[in-house]
C-alpha positions in Angstrom: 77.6 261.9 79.5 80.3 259.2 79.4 80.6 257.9 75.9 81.7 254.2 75.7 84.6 253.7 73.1 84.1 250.8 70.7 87.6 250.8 69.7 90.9 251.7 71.5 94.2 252.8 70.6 96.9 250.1 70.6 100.1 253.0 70.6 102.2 252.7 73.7 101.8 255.1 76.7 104.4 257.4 77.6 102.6 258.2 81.2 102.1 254.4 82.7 101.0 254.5 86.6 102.1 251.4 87.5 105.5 251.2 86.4 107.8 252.1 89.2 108.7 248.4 89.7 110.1 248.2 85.8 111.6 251.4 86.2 113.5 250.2 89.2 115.2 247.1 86.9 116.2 249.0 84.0 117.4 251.8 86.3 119.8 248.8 87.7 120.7 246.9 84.8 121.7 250.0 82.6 123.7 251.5 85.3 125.6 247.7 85.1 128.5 248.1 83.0 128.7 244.2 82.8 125.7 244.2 80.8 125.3 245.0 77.2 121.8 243.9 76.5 118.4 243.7 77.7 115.3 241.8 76.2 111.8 242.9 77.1 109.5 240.6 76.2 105.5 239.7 76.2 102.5 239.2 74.4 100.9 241.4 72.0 99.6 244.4 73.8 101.4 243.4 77.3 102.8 247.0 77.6 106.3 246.2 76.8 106.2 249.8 74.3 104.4 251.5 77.1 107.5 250.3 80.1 109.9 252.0 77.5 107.9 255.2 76.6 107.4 255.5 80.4 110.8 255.1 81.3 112.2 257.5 78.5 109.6 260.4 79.4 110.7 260.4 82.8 114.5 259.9 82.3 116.8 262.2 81.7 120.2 260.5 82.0 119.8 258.1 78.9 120.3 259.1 75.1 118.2 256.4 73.3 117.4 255.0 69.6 114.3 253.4 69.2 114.5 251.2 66.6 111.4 248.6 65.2 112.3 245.2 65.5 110.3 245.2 62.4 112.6 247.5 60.4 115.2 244.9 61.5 114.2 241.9 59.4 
């Protein structure tokens, strides 16, 4: 029987279905040598963690640091 969850995780997914569309504009902008930043950004809980996690799992061309903006301040 299908138990209903009362509570949900709020960690980001590294297996989004939907994401092709953001894969498709970071693939573009980080193969632009022209460009030395990129900004996600959205609500609380809008899946910007989960774009990144995504795009990371199924990359294999990119080294990465993933750094808290909270650690920052």
């Amino acid at each position: 029987m299908y138990k209903r969850q009362k509570y949900f995780s709020l960690s980001p997914l590294s297996d989004i279905d939907n994401g092709e569309v953001y894969f498709e504009a970071l693939e573009e902008k980080l193969n632009d040598d022209s460009i030395r930043n990129i900004a996600i950004t959205g609500t609380f809980g809008s899946g910007k963690s989960s774009v990144l996690e995504s795009y990371i799992a199924k990359s294999v061309s990119y080294t990465h640091l993933t750094l808290p903006t909270s650690d920052l301040v």
